[in-house]
N, C-alpha and C positions, 0 to 999 in steps of 0.2 A: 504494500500500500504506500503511493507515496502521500508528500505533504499536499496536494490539491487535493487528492482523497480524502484525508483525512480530517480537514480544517476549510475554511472561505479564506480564501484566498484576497479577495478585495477585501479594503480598507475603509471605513467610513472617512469621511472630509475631519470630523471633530471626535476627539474623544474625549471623555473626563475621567474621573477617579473614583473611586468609592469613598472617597471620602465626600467627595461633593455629592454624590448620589444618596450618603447618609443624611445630608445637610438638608438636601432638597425633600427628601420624603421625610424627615423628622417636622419638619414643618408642616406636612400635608399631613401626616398620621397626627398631627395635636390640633388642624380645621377640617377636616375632613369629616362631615357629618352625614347624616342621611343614608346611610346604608349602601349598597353594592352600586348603585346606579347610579346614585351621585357622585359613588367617589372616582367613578368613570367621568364625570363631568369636570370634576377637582385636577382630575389628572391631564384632560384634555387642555383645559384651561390654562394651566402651571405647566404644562409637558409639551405640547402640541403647539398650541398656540402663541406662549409667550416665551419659553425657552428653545424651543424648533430643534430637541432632540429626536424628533419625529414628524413625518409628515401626517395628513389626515387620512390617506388611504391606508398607507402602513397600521397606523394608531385601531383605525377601524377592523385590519387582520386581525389586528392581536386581541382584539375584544373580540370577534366571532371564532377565533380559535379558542381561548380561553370559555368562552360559551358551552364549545364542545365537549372540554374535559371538565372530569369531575373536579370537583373542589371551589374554593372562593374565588369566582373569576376575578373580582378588581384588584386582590392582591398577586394572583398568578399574572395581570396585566402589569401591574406595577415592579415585582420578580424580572419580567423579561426587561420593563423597560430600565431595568436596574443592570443587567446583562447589557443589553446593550449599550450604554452610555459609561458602565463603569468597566469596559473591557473583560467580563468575562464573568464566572460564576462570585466574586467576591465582592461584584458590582452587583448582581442580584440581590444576595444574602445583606448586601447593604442596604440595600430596599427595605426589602423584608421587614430588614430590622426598624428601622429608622417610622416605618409605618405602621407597624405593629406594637411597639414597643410602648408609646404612650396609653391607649388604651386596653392593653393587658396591665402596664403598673397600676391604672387606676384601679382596674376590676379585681385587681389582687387587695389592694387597701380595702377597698369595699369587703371583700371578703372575712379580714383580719379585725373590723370591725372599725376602722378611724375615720369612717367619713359615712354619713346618712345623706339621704336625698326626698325631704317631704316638705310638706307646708306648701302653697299658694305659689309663693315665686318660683319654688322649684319645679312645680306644675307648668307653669307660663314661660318657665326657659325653655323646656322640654319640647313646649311648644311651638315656640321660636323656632328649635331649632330642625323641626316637620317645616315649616314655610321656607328655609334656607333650603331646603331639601328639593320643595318644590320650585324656586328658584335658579338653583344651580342645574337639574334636569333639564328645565324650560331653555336653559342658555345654551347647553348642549344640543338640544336635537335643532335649536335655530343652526349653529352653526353648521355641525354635523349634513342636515338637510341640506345645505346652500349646495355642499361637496359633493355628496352621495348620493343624493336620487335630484340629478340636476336637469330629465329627461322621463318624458310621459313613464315608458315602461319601467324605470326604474323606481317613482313613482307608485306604481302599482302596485309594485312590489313589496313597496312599503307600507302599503294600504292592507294586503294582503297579511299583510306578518303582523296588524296590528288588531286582524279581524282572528290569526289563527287563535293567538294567545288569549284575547277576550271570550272566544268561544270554549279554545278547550282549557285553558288555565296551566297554572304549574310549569314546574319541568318543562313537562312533554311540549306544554305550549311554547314554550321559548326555542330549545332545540328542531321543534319543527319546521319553526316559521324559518329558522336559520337555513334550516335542508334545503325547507321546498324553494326558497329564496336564491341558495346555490342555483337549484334546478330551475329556476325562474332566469336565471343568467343566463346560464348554456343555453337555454332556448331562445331569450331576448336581449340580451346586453352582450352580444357577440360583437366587435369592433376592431379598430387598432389597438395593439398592448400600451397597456397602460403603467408594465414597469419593464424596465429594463434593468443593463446590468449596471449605469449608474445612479439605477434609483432604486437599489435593491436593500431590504432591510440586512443589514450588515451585520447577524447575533454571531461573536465570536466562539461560537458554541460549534468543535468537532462534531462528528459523526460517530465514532467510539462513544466519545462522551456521552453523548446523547442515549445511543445505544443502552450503555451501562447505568446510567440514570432509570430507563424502563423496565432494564431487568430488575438492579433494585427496588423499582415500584411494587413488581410482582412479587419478590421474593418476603419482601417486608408486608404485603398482604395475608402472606399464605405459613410463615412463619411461626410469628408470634402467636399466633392464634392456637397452630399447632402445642407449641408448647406451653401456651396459657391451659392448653385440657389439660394434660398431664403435668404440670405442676404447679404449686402455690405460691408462686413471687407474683408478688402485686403490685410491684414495677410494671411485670413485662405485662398484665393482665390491664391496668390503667394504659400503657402506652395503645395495645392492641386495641381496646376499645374507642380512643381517640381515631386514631391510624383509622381504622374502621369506618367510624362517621365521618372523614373528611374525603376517606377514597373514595365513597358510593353514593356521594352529593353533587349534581351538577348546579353551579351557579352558585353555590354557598347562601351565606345569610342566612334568610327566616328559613331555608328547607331543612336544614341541618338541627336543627331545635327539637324534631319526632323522634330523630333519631340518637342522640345525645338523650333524649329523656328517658329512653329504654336501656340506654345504657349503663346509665347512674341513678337510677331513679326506681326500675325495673331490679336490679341487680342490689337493691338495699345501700347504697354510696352514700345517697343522698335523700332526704324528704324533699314531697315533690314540692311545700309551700319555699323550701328555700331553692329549689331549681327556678320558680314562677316569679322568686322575689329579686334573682342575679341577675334572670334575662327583664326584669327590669330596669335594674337599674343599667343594665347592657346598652339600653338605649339612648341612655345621657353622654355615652363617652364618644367621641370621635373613631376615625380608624374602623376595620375590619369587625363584624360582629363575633368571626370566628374565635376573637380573643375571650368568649365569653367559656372557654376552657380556661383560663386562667383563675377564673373565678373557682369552676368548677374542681378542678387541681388541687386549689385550695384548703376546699369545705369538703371532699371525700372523707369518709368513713376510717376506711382503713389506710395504715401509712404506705407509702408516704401520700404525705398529703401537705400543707404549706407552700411554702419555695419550694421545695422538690418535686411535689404532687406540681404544682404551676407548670413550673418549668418542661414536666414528661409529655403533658397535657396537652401545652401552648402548640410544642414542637413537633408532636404526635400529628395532630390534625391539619396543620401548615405542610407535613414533610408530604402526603401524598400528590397534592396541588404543585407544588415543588416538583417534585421529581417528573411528572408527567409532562409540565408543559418545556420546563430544561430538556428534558428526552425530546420531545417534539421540536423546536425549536429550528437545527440544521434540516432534518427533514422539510420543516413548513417553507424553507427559504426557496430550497431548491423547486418545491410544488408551485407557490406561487407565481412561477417565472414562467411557467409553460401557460401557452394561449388559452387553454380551454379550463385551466386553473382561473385566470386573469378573471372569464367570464363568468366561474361559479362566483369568483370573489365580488366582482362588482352587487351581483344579487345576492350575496350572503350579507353585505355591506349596506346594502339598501336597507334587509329586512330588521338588522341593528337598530335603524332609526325607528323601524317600526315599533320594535319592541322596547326602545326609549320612549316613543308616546304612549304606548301602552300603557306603560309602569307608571309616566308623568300623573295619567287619570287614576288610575290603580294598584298599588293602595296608594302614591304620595300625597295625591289630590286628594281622594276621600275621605283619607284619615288626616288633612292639616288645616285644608281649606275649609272653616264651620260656618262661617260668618262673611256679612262684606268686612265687616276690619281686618280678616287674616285675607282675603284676596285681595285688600289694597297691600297689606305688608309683603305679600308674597310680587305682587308687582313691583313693588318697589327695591324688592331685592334684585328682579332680574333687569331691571331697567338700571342699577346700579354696577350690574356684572356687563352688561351688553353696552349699556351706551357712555357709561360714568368710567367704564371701564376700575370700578374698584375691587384690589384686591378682595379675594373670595373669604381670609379671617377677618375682613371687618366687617362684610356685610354677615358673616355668623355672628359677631358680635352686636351689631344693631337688633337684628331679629331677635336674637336672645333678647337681650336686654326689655327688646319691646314687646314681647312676650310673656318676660316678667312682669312688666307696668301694669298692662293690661290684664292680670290676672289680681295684680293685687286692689284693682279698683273696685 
């Protein structure tokens, strides 16, 4: 095998460091509100847009690939774009961290008992920070749209992807509209290529590597579990059942909650009033909901549990997400280059925006927007993001804030 085999060979124009990739998601992981979809919009924004370590079609793969694989897509987005930018897997893991880190300490405090969340104003932040949510969406699929369905059939497509998911919901719903969205390409968005080799996403991720990432997916599925039957370390039996719910989740977030509850909850870990009472307060923190293992890690039953329970827990549920879309990565480079790839992509990319308007109405809309006061605040965020152009932590900080006012009146 030589080295063109084994490695990309081209170069991106810019690289940076992991440390600057630490820098850059440590800020996004401490405003990043709203859940999986937003913080696709946080990233677009801060990644895309204003730092241009990506372009919008590119940005747009990596969300309908991440789509595809199990685990928490906006963090497995945020992972690669950490690969990319920070030259290689310690660019990722900078990510990662940097993004996840804030809202796992919290949920760990919260756990250990130093910080409560009730009374009036804390209801009204909470609040807030549901309108920031539907703000920062709204910002995304305006732009997003301008790029992606800039043409009737594309268009369609996205009309299509946003009637699959209201009708069938869930999961299925999201992955589908992705397929048939592909399959809406190849049939309708067939054209001139739209990358080439110097507009190729540049993830310095081998083909080994990549490889070896997979098979450890596999083997760390099939493992631990194994020897969680036959013996009683409750190490390896907490790692396995993390591992577990993060491998056989598409999309991450609120799906991952059934399944986590049957496994700490079902299994005697945990009372289910205190599983009911962490994925509440889950929703006050920034960052990845999947950090709501940290919590979990925590408050287990049997040891370890604490810092060590956190730590097994955190890392367990993130490694599957990890390791799949790392393994995927060289692969996806080389796929997307070919023309009839190009075409799935354009309609796999269309159907994205569809399923961003979708989520905009449901739940973000339903569950933030009650009143004309929260759709004027909810305007007023995205008019601040779109035309004020301001930074995305102050307009969570307004919201919040006005949130609280408004609640304590």
């Amino acid at each position: 095998m030589n080295a063109h085999d084994d490695a990309l060979v081209d170069e991106p124009t810019v690289r940076g460091s992991p440390c600057e990739v630490l820098r850059v998601f440590l800020m996004l992981g401490l405003t990043s509100f709203g859940g999986p979809i937003a913080h696709l919009g946080y990233f677009r924004d801060e990644l895309v847009v204003r730092r241009k370590w990506i372009d919008e079609e590119g940005y747009a793969d990596l969300v309908a690939l991440c789509q595809f694989l199990p685990g928490p897509a906006s963090s497995q987005v945020g992972f690669s774009l950490g690969v990319l930018r920070g030259n290689g897997l310690l660019g990722g893991l900078a990510a990662w961290l940097g993004f996840t880190l804030p809202s796992a300490a919290i949920l760990f405090a919260f756990a250990v008992g130093t910080a409560t969340f009730t009374g009036a104003a804390s209801t009204g932040v909470l609040h807030g920070l549901k309108l920031v949510a539907v703000a920062v969406i709204a910002q995304a699929i305006w732009g997003m749209a301008k790029t992606l369905t800039p043409d009737r059939g594309r268009a369609a497509i996205a009309l299509a992807a946003v009637a699959i998911v209201v009708f069938i919901g869930g999961t299925l719903g999201q992955t589908g509209a992705i397929a048939l969205g592909a399959v809406g390409g190849l049939l309708f968005c067939r054209g001139e290529p739209s990358f080439t080799s110097a507009s190729r996403l540049h993830f310095p991720v081998s083909r080994r590597g990549g490889a070896i990432a997979l098979v450890a997916f596999a083997v760390l599925l099939v493992l631990p579990a194994l020897f969680a039957m036959t013996n009683s370390y409750q190490a390896i039996a907490l790692f396995d059942a993390f591992y577990r719910s993060g491998a056989l989740v598409f999309g991450g977030g609120h799906v991952v909650l059934p399944l986590l509850q049957a496994q700490v909850v079902d299994s005697g870990w945990v009372t289910n009033e205190t599983f009911l009472t962490g994925y509440g307060l889950a929703q006050a923190v920034p960052g990845p909901l999947f950090t709501f293992a940290a919590y979990l890690g925590t408050i287990v039953g049997p040891e370890p549990n604490g810092f060590a329970g956190a730590s097994i827990a955190l890392v367990a549920i993130f490694l599957p997400g990890i390791l799949l879309v790392y393994g995927m990565l060289p692969y996806w480079d080389a796929l997307r280059l070919r023309p009839t790839a190009q075409a799935a992509m354009r309609g796999a990319n269309a159907a994205v925006v569809g399923i961003l308007g979708a989520a905009l109405y449901n739940p973000v809309w339903t569950s933030a927007v009650l009143s004309p006061k929260d759709f004027a605040l909810a305007l007023a965020g995205f008019l601040l993001l779109t035309v004020w152009k301001t930074p995305p932590w102050i307009v969570v900080f307004l919201l919040a804030a006005s949130g609280a006012a408004a609640h304590m009146v």
